[in-house]
ZALO-468271 format. One record per atom (N, C-alpha, C): residue number from 1; atom name; x, z, y. Coordinates in nm, 4 decimals, always signed. Layout:
<site titi="NUM" lolum="CA" xx="X" zz="Z" yy="Y"/>
...
This chain:
<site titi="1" lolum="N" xx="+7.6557" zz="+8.7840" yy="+8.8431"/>
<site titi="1" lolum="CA" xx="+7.7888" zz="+8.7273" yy="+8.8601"/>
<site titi="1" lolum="C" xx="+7.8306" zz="+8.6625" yy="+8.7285"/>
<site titi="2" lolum="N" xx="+7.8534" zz="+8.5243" yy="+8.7235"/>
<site titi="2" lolum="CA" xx="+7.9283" zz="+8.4950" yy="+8.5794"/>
<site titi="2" lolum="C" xx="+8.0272" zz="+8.5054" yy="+8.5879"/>
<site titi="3" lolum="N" xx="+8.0332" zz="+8.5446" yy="+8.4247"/>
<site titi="3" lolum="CA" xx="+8.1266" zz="+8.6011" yy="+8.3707"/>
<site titi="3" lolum="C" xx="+8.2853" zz="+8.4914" yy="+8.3514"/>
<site titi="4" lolum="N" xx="+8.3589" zz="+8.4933" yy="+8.4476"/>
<site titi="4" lolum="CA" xx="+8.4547" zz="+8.3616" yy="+8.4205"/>
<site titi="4" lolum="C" xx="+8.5778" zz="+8.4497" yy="+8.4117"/>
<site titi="5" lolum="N" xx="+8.6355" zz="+8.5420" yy="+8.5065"/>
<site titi="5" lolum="CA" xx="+8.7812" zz="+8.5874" yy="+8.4934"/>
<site titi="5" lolum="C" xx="+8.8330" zz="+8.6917" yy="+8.3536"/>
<site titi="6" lolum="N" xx="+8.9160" zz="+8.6279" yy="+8.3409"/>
<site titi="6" lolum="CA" xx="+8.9785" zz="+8.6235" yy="+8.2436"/>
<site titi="6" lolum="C" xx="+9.0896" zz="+8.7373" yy="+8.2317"/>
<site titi="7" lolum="N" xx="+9.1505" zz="+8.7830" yy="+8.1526"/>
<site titi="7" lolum="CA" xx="+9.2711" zz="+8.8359" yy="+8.1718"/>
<site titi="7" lolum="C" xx="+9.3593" zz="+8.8207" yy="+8.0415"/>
<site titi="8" lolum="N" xx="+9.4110" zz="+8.7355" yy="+8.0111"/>
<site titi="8" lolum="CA" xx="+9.4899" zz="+8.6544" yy="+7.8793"/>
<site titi="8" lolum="C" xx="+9.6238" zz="+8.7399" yy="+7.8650"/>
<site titi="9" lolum="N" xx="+9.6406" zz="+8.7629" yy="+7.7301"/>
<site titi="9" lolum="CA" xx="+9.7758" zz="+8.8504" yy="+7.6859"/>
<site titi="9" lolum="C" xx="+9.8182" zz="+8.7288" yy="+7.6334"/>
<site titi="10" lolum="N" xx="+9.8795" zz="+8.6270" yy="+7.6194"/>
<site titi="10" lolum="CA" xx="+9.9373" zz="+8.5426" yy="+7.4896"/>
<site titi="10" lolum="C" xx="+10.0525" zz="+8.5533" yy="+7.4983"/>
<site titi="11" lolum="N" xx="+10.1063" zz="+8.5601" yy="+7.3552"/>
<site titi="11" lolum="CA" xx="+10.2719" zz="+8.5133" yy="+7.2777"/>
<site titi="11" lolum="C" xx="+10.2547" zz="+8.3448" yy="+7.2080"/>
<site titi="12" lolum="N" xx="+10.3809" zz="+8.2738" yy="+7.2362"/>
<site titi="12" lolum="CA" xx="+10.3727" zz="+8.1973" yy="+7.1334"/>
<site titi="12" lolum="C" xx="+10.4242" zz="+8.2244" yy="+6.9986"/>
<site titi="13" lolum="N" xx="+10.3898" zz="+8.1130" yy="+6.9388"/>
<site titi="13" lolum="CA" xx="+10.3994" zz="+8.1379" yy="+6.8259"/>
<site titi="13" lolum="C" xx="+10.5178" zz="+8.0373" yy="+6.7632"/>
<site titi="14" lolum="N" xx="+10.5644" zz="+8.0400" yy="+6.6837"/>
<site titi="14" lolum="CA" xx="+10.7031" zz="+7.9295" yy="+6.6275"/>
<site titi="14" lolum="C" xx="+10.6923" zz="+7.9482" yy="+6.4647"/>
<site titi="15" lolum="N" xx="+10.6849" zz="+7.8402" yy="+6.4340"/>
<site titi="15" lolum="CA" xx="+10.7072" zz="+7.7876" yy="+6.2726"/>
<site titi="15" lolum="C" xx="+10.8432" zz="+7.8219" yy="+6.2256"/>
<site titi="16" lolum="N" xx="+10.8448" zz="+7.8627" yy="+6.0848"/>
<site titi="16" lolum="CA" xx="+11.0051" zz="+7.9048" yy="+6.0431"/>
<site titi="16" lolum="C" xx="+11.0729" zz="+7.7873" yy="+6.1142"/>
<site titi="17" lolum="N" xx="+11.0750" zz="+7.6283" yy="+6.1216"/>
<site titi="17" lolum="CA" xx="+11.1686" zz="+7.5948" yy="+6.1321"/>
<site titi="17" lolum="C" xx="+11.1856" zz="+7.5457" yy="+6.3040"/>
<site titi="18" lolum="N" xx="+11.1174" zz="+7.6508" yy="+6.3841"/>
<site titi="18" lolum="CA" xx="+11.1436" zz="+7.6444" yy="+6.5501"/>
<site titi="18" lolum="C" xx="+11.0543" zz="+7.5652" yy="+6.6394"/>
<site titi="19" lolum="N" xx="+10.9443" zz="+7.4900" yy="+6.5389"/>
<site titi="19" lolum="CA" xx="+10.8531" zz="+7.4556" yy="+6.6302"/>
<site titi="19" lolum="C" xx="+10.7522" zz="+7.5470" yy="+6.6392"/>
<site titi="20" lolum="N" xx="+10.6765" zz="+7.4918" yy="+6.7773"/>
<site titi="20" lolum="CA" xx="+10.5825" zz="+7.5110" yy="+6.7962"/>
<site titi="20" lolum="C" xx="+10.4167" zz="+7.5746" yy="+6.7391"/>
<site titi="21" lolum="N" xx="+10.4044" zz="+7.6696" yy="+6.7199"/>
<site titi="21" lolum="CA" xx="+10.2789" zz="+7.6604" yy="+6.6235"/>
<site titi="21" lolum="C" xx="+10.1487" zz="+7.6815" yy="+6.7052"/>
<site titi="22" lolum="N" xx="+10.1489" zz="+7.7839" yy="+6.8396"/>
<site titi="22" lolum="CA" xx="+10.0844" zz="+7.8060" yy="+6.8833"/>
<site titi="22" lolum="C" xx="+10.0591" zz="+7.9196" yy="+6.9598"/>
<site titi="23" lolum="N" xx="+9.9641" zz="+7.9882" yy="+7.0230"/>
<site titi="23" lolum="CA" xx="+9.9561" zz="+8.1229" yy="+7.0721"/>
<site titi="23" lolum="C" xx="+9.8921" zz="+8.1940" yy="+6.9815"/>
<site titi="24" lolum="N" xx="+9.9071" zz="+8.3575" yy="+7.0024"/>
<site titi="24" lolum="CA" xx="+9.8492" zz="+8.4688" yy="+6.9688"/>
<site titi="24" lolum="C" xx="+9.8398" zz="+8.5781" yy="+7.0383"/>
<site titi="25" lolum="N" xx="+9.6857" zz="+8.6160" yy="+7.0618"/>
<site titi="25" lolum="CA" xx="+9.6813" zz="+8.6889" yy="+7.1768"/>
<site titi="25" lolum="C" xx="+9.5342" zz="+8.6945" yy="+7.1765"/>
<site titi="26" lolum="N" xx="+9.5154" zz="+8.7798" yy="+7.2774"/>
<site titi="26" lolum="CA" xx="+9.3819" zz="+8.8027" yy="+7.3349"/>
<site titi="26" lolum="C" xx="+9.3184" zz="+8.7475" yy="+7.4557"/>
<site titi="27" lolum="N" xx="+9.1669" zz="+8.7469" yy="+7.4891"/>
<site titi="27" lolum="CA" xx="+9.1449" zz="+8.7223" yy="+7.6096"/>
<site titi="27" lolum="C" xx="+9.0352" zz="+8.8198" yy="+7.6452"/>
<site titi="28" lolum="N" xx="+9.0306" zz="+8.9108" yy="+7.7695"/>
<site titi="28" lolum="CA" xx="+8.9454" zz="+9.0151" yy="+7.7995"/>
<site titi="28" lolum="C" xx="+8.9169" zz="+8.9811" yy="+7.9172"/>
<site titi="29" lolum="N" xx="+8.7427" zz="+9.0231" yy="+7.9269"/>
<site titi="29" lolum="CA" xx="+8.6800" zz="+8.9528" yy="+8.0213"/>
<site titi="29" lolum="C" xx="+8.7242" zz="+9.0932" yy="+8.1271"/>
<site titi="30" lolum="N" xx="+8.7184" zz="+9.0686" yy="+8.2614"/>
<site titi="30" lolum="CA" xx="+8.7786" zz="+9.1827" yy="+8.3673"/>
<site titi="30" lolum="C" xx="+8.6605" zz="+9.1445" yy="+8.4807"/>
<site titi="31" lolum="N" xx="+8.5140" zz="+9.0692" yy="+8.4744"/>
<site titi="31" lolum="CA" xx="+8.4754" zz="+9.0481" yy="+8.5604"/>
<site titi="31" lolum="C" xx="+8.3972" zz="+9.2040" yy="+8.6480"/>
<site titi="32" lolum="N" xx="+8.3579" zz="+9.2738" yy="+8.5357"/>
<site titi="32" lolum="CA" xx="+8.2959" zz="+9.4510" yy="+8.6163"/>
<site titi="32" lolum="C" xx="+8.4388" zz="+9.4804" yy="+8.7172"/>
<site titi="33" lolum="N" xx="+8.5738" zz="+9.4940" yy="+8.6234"/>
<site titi="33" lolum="CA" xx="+8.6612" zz="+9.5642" yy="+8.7071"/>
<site titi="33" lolum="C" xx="+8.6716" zz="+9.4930" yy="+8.8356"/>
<site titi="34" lolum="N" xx="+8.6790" zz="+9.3623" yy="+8.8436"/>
<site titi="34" lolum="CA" xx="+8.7028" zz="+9.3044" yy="+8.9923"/>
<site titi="34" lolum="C" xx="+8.5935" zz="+9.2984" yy="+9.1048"/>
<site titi="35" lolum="N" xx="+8.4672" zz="+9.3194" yy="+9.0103"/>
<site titi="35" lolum="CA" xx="+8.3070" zz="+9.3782" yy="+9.0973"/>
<site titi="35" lolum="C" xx="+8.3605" zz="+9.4867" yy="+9.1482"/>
<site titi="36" lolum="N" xx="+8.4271" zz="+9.5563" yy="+9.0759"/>
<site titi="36" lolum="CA" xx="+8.4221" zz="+9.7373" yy="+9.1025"/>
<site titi="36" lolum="C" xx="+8.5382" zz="+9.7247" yy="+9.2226"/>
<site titi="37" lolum="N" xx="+8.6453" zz="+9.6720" yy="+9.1911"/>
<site titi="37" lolum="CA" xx="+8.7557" zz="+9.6442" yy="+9.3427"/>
<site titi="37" lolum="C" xx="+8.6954" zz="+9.5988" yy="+9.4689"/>
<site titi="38" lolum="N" xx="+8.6307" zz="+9.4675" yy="+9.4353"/>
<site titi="38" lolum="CA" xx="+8.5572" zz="+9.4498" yy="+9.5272"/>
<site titi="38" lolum="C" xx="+8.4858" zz="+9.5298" yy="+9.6544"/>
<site titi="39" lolum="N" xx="+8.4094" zz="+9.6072" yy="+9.5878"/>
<site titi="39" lolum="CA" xx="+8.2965" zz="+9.6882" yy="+9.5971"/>
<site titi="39" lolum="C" xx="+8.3938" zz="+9.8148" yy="+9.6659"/>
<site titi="40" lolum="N" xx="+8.4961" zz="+9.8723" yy="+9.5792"/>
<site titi="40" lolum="CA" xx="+8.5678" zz="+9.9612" yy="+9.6665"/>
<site titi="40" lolum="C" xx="+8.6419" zz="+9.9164" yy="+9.7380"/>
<site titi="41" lolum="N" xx="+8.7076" zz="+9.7897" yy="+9.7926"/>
<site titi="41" lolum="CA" xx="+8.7564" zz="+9.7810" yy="+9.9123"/>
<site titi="41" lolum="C" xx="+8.6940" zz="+9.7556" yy="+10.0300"/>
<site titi="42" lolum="N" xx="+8.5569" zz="+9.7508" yy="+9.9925"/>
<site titi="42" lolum="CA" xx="+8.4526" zz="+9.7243" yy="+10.0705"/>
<site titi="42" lolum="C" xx="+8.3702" zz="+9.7985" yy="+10.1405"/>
<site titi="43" lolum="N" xx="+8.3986" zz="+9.9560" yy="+10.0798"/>
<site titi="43" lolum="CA" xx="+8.3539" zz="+10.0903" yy="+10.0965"/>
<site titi="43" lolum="C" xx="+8.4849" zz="+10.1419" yy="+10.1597"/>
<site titi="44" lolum="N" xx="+8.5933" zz="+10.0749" yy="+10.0876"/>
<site titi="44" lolum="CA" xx="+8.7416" zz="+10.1483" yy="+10.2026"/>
<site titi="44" lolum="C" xx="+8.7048" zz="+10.1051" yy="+10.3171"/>
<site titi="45" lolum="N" xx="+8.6859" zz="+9.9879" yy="+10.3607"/>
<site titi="45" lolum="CA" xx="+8.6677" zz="+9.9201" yy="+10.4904"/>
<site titi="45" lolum="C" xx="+8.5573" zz="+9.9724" yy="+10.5855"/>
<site titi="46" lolum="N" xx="+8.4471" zz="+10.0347" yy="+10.4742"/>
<site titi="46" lolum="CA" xx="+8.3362" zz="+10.0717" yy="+10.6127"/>
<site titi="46" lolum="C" xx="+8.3542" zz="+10.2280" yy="+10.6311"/>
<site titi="47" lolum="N" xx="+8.4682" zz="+10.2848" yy="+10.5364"/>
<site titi="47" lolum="CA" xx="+8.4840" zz="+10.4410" yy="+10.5433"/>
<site titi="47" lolum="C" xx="+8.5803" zz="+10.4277" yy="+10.6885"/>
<site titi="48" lolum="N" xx="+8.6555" zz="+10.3556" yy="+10.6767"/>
<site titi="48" lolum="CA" xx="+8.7858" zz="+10.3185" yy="+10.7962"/>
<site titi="48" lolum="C" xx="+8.7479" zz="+10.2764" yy="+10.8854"/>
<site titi="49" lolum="N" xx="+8.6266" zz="+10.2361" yy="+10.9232"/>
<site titi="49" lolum="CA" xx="+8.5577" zz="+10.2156" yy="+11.0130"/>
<site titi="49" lolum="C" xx="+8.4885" zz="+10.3261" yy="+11.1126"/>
<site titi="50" lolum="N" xx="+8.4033" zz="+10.3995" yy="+11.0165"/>
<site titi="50" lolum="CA" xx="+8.3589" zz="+10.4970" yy="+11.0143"/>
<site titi="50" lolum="C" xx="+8.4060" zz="+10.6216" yy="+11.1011"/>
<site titi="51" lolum="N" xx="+8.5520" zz="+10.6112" yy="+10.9850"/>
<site titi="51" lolum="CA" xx="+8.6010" zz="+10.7279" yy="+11.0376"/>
<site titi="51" lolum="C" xx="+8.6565" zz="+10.6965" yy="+11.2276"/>
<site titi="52" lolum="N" xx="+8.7141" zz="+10.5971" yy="+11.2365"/>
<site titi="52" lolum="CA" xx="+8.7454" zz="+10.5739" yy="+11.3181"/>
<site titi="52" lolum="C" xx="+8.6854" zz="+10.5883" yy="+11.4493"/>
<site titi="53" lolum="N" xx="+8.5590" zz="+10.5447" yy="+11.4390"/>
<site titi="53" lolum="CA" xx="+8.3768" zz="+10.5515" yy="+11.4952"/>
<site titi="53" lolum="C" xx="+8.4014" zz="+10.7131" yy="+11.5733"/>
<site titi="54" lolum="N" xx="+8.4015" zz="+10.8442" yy="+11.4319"/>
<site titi="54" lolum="CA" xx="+8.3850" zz="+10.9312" yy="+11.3928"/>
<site titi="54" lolum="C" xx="+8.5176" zz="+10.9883" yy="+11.5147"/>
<site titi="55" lolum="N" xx="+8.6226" zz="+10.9491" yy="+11.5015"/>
<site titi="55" lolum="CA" xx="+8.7229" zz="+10.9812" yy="+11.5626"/>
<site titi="55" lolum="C" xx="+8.7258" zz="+10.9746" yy="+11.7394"/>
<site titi="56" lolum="N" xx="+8.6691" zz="+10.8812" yy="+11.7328"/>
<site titi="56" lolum="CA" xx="+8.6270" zz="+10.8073" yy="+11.8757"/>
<site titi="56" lolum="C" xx="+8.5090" zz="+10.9659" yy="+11.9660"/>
<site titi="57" lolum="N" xx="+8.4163" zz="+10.9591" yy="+11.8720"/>
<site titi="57" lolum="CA" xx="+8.3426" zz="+11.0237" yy="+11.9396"/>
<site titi="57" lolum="C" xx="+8.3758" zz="+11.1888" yy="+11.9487"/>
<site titi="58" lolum="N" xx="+8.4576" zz="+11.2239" yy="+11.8656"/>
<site titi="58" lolum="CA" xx="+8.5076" zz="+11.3651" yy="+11.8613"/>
<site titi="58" lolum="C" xx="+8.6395" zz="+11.3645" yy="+12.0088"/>
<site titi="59" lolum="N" xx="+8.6759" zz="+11.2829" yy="+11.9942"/>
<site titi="59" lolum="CA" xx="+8.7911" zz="+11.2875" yy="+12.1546"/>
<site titi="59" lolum="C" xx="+8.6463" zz="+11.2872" yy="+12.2721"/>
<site titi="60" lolum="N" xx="+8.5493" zz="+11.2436" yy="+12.2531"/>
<site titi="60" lolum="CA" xx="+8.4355" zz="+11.2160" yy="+12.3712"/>
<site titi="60" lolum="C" xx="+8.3851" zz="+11.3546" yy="+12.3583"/>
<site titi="61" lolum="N" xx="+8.3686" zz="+11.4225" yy="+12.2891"/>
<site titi="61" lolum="CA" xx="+8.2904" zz="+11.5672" yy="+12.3198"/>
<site titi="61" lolum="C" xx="+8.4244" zz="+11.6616" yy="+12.3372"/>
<site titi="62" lolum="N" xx="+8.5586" zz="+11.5960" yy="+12.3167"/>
<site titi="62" lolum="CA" xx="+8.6226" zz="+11.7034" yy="+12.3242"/>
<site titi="62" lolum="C" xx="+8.6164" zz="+11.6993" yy="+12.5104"/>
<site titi="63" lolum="N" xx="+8.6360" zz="+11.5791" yy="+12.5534"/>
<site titi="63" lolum="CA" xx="+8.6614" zz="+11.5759" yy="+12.6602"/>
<site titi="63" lolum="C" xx="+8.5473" zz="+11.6475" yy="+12.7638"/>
<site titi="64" lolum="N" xx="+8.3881" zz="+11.5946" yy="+12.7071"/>
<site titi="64" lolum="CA" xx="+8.3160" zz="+11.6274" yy="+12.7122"/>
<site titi="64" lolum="C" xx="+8.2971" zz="+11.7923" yy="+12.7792"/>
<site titi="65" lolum="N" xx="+8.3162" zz="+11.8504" yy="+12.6433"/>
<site titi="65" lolum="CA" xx="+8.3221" zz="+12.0367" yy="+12.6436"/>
<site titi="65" lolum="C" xx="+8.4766" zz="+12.0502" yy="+12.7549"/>
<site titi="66" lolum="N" xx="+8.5731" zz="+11.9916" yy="+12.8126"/>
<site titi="66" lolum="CA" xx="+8.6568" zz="+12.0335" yy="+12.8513"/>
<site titi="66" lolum="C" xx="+8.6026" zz="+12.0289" yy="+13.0157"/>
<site titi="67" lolum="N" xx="+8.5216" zz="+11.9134" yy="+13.0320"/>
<site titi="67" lolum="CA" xx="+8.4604" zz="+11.8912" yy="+13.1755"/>
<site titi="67" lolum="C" xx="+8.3541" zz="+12.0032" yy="+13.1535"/>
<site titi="68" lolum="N" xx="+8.2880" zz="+11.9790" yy="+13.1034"/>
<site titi="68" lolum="CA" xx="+8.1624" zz="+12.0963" yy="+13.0942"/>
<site titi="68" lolum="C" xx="+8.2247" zz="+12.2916" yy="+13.1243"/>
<site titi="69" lolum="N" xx="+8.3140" zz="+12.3002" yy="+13.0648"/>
<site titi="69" lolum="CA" xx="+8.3697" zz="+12.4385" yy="+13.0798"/>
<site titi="69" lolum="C" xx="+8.4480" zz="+12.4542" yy="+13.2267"/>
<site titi="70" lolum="N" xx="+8.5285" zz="+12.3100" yy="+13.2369"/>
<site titi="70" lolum="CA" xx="+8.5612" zz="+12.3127" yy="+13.3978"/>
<site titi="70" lolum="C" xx="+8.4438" zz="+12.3767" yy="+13.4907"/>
<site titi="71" lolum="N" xx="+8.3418" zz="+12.2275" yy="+13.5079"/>
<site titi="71" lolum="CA" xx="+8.2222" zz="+12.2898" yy="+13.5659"/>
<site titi="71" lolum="C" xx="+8.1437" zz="+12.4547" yy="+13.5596"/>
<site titi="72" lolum="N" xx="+8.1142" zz="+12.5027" yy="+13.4308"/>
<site titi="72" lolum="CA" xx="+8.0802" zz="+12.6024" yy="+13.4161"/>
<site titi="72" lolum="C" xx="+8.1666" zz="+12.7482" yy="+13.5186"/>
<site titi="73" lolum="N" xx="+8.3160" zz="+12.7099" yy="+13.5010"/>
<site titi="73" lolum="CA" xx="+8.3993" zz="+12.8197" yy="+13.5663"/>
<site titi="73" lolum="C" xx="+8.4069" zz="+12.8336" yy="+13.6890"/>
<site titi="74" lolum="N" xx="+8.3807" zz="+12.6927" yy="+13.7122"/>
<site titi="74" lolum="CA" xx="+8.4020" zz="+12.7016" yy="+13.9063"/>
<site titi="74" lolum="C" xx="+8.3371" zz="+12.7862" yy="+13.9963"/>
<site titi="75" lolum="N" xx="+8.2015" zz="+12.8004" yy="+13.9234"/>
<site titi="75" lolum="CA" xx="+8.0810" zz="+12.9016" yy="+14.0158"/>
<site titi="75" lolum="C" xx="+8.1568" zz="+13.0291" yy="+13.9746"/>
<site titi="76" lolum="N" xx="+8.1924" zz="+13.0542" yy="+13.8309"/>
<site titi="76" lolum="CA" xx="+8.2264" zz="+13.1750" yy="+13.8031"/>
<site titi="76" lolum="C" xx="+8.3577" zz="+13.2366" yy="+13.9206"/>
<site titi="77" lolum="N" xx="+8.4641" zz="+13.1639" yy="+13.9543"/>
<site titi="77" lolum="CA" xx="+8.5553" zz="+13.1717" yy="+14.0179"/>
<site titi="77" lolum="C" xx="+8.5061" zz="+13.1998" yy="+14.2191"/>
<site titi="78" lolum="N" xx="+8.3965" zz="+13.1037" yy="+14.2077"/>
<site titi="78" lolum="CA" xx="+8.3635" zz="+13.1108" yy="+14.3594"/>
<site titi="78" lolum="C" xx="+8.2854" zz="+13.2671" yy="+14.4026"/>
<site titi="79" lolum="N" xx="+8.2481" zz="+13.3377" yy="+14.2582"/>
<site titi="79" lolum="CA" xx="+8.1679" zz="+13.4365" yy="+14.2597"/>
<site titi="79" lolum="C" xx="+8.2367" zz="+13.5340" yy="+14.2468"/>
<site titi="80" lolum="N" xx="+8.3813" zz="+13.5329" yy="+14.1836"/>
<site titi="80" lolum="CA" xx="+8.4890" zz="+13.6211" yy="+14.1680"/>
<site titi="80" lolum="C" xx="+8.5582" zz="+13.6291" yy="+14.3223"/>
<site titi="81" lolum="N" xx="+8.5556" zz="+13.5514" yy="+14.3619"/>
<site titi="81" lolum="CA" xx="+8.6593" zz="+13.5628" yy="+14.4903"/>
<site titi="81" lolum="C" xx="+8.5748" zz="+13.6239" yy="+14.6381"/>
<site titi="82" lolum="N" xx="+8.4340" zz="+13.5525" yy="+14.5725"/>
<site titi="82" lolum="CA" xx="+8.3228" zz="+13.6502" yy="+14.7165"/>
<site titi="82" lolum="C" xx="+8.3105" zz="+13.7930" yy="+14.6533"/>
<site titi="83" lolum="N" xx="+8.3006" zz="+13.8356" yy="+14.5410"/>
<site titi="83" lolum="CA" xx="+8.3349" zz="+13.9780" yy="+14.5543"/>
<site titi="83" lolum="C" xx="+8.4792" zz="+14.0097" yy="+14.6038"/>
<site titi="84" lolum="N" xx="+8.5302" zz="+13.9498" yy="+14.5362"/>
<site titi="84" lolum="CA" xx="+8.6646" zz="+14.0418" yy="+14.6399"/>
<site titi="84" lolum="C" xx="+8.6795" zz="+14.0368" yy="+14.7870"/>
<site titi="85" lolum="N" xx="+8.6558" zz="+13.9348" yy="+14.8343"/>
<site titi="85" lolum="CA" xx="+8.6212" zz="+13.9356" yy="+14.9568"/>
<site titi="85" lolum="C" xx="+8.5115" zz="+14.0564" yy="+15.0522"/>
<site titi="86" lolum="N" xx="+8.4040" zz="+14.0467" yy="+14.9261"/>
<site titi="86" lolum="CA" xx="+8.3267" zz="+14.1963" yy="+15.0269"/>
<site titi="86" lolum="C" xx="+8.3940" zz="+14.3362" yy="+14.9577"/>
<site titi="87" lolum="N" xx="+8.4889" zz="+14.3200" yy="+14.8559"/>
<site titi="87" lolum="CA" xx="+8.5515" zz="+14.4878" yy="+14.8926"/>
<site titi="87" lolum="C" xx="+8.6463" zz="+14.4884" yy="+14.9992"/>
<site titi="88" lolum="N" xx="+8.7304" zz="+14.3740" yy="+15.0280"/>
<site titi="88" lolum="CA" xx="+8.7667" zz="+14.3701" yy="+15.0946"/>
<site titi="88" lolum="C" xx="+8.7646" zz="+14.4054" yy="+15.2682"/>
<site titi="89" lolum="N" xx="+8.6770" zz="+14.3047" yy="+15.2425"/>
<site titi="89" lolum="CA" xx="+8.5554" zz="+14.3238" yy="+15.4322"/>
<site titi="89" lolum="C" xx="+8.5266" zz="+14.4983" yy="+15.3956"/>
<site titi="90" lolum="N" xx="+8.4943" zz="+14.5627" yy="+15.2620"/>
<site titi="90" lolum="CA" xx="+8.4129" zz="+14.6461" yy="+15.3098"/>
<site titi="90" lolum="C" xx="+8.5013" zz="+14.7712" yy="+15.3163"/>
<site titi="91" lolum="N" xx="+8.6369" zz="+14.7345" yy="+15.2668"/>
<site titi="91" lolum="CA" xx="+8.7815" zz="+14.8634" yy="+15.2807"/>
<site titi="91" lolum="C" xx="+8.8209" zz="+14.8529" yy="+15.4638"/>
<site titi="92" lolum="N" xx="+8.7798" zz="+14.7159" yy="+15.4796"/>
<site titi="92" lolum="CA" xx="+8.8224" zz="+14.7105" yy="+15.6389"/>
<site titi="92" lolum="C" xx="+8.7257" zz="+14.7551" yy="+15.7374"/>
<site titi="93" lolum="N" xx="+8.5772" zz="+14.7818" yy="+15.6743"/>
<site titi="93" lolum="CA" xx="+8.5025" zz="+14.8251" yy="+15.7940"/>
<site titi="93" lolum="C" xx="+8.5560" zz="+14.9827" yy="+15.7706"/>
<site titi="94" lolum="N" xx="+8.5971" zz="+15.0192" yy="+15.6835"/>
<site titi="94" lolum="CA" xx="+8.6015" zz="+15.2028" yy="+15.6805"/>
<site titi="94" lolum="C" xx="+8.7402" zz="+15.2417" yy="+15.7399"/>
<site titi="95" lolum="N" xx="+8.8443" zz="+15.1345" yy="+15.7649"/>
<site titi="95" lolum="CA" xx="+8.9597" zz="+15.1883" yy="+15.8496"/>
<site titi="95" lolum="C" xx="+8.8874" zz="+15.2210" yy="+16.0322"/>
């Protein structure tokens, strides 16, 4: 990357009698720091992505495990209610 951006502090400068003389100041090169912004808004963007991705698929297994446990209970329930049913049947064959 060349090195072009700049980051300039200047004051002018004035002659005792109010003109003009010139600036004084510095100039510091800032081209790493704006690589480095770069570079991290660029990593913000694929983290925010990511996460988002990340977010997406955690509502899909939640939903996922919520159908899956539905399913799982139903036999359990159909198996709960035929036992009661044969103590039932079987309190009524002994009257």
């Amino acid at each position: 990357m060349p090195r072009t951006k700049k980051n300039n502090y200047c004051k002018p400068r004035w002659n005792a009698d109010g003109s003009f003389a010139g600036y004084i100041g510095s100039c510091i090169d800032i081209s790493d720091r704006k690589q480095t912004e770069l570079n991290l808004t660029r990593m913000n963007t694929i983290l925010t992505q990511t996460t988002a991705m990340l977010k997406k698929r955690n509502d899909e297994l939640d939903q996922f495990a919520y159908v899956a446990s539905h399913d799982l209970k139903a036999p359990l329930r159909a198996i709960a209610n035929l036992s009661e049913w044969i103590e039932v049947w079987q309190l009524l064959r002994k009257l």
